[in-house]
Every structure is written in structure tokens, then in C-alpha cells.
C-alpha positions as CSV (number, residue, x, y, z in Angstrom):
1,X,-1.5,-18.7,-5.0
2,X,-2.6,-16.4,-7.7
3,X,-0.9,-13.1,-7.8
4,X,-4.3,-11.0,-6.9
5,X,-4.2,-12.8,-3.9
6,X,-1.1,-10.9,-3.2
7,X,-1.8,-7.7,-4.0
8,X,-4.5,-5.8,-2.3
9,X,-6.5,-2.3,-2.5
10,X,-4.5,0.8,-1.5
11,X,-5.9,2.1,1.9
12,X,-8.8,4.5,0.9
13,X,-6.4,7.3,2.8
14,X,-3.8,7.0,0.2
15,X,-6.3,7.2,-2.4
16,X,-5.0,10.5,-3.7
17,X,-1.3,9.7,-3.4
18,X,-2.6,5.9,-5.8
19,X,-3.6,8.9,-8.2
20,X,-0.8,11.1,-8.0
21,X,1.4,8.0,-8.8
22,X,-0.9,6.7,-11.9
23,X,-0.2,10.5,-13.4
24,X,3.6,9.4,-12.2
25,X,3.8,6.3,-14.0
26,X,2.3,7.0,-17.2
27,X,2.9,9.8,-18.3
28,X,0.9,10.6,-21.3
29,X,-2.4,10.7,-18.9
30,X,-4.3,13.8,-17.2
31,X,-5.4,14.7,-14.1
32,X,-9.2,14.2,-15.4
33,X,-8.4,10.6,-16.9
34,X,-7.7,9.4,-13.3
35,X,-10.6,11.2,-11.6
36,X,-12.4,8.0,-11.0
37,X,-10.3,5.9,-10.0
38,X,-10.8,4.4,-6.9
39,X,-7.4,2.7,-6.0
40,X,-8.4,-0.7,-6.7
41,X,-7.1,-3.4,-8.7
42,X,-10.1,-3.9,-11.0
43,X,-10.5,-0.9,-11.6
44,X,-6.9,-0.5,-12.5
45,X,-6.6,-3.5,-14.9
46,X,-10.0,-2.0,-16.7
47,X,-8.7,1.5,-17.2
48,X,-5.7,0.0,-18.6
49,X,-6.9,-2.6,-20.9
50,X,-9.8,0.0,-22.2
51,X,-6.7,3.3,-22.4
52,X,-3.6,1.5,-23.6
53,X,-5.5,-1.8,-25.4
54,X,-3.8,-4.1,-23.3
55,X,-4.9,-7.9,-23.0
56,X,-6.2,-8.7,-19.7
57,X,-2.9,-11.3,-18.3
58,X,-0.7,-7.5,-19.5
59,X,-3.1,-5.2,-18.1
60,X,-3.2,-7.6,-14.6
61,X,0.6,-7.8,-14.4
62,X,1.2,-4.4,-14.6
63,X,-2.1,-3.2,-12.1
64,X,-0.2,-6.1,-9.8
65,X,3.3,-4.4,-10.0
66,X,2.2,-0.9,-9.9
67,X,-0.3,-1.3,-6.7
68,X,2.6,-3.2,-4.8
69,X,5.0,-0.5,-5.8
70,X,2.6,2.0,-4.2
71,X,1.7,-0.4,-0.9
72,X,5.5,-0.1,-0.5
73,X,5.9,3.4,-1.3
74,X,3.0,3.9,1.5
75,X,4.7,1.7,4.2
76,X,8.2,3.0,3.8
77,X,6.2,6.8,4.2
78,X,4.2,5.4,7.6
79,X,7.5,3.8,8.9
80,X,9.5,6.8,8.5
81,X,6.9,9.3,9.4
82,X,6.3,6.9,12.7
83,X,2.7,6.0,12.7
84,X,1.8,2.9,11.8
85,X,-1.3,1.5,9.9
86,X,-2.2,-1.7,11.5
87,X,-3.8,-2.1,8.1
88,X,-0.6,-2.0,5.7
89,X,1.4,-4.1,8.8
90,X,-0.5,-6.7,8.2
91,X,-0.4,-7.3,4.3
């Protein structure tokens, strides 16, 4: 099973929290380099590979570790607030 089959989208509600944590994770970017991004893996690996040069395998493994990071970051905020998103239960 190939990693992307692992990692999905972030939830198109948690779209500005994705962005929030881009600007949290590296650090050197604005608030108008993320404007259009859309929370999705893709998307990510492009952005990196075209901002930081990064091959395509680097710029996959770290759009795969950084949108799991978030879907966790997500979940643990549903859990705790106590609604739950049929949607993140299931991945």
C-alpha cells in the first residue's frame, strides 16, 4: 500500500487551521504564500517541490507526514471538544 493511500485531504472545515499549521511548520513562509492552498496533498507536494526545490519522493514524504500530523491534530481537537466527524472517524 502506497503511502498516499494513507494519507488523505484535510476536511474542507479545517482548511484554515491546514494553513495556519503550513505558516507553523515552516517558518520562513507568509500568510500570502499559503493563500491558495487548498489542504490537499497534491497541492502540498507541488508548493513544496516548486518553494524549497525539493525532489518529488522528499517533497511527498514530507506533504505525507505533515497532513497526518494535522488529521491527528484535528481528531484529538473533535474528541476533546466532543463532536465527532464521522468523516475523520473513519480514516
Amino acid at each position: 500500500m502506497l503511502a498516499s493511500d494513507l494519507v488523505s485531504d484535510i476536511p474542507a472545515y479545517a482548511k484554515g487551521f491546514f494553513k495556519a499549521e503550513v505558516l507553523n511548520r515552516w517558518t520562513d513562509l507568509s500568510p500570502g504564500d499559503v493563500t491558495t492552498l487548498n489542504a490537499e496533498r497534491d497541492e502540498l507536494i507541488s508548493f513544496l517541490q516548486q518553494r524549497y526545490g525539493f525532489g518529488r519522493r522528499r517533497a511527498a514524504s514530507e506533504a505525507d507526514n505533515f497532513i497526518a500530523h494535522v488529521q491527528n491534530r484535528v481528531r484529538l481537537a473533535t474528541e476533546i471538544s466532543g463532536h465527532t466527524n464521522p468523516k475523520i472517524n473513519a480514516a
